[in-house]
N, C-alpha and C positions, 0 to 999 in steps of 0.2 A: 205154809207156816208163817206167821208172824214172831219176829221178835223187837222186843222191844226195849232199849236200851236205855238207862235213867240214874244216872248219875248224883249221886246223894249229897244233899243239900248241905248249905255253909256249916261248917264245924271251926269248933276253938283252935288256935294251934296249939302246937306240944307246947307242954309247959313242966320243969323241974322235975324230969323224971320217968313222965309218964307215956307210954308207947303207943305209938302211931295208932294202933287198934281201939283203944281205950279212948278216941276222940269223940266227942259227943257233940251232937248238932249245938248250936247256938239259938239265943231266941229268936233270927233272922231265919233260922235254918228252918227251924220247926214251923214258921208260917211259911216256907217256900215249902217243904216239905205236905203240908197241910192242903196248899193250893193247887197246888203240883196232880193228890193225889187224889182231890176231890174230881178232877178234868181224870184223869188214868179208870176212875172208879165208874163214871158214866160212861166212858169208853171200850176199856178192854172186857169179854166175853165171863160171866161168871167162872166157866172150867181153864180160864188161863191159870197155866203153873207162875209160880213166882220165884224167883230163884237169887241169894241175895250171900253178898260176902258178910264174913263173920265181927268186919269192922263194927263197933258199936253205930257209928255216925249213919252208914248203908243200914244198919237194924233200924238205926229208929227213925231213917227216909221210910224203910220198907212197912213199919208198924202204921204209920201214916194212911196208909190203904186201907187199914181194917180189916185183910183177908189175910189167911194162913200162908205161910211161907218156907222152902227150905233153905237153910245155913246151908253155902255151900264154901267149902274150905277154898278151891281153885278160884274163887272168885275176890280172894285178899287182895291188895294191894301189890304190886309186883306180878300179877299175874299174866298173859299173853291172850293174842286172838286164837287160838288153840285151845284155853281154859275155857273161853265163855263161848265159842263155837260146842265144845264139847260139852259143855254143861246143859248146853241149851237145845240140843243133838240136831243144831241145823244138819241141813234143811230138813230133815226127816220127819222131824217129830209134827205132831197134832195137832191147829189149835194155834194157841198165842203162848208166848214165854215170858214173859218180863223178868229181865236183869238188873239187879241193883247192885251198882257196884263202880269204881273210879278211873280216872282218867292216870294214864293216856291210855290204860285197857279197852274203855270203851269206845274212844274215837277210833284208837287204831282199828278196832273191830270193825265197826262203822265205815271206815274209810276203805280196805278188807272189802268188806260185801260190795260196797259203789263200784272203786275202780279195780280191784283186783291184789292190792296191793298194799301192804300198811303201813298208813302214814299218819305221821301225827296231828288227826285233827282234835279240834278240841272238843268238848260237848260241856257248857257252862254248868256250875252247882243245878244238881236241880233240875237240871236241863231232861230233856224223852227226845230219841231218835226209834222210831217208828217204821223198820224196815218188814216187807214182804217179798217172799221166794215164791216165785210162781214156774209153771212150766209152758213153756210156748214153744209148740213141735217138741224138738228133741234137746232142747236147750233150755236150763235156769236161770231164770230172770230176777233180781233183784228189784222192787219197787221202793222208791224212797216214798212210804204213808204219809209220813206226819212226822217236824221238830218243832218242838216247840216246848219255854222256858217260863218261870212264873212270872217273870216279868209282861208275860204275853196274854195272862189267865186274868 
């Protein structure tokens, strides 16, 4: 299994009122976003699932792709490595997953699959951490694929 972790691109801050959720990318956002997903689209496998928190700002990183997507609620903000583990139905599931959805959920995750243990690393707007589960002998192996950030595209 592959999953694949992608952290949605720069967004406005809160302003006069309006809730964390209701953030919407900025114009910087929407070309990291754009760059981001044109590198994701050459990349990931037509049948990968997409799987994306119900924040506006992760909607419109994940719109960015052009491919269908589901809103999944455990993937908001405030969420744990347990939400996007389970969303994502490591390792078991088929295929590739791609998560869209924020920090410190997704480094913790990240950081989780390497060393065993969640710690808070970062993963920049924008940013794709690229991990795969494999099995050698009787033991699962984590592989670090691919990070990388649109600064890098």
């Amino acid at each position: 299994m592959d999953l694949v972790l992608w952290r949605h691109a720069e967004a406005v801050e809160p302003a006069g009122g309006a809730g964390d959720l209701e953030r919407a990318l900025t114009p910087k956002g929407k070309r990291q976003a754009a760059v981001v997903a044109a590198w994701l689209d050459r990349q990931l496998p037509r049948a990968a699932r997409v799987l994306v928190s119900p924040a506006r700002r992760a909607q419109q990183t994940a719109e960015a792709l052009g491919r269908r997507f589901a809103t999944v609620d455990m993937l908001a903000p405030g969420g744990s490595v347990d939400d996007v583990l389970g969303a994502a139905r490591w390792p078991d599931a088929r295929g590739a997953v791609l998560v869209v959805g924020h920090q410190p959920m997704l480094g913790m995750t990240c950081a989780f699959l390497v060393t065993g243990r969640p710690q808070p690393w970062t993963i920049r707007k924008a940013g794709v951490v690229w991990l795969r589960a494999r099995e050698r002998g009787s033991a699962l192996q984590v592989v670090l694929h691919a990070v990388i950030g649109p600064d890098q595209l």
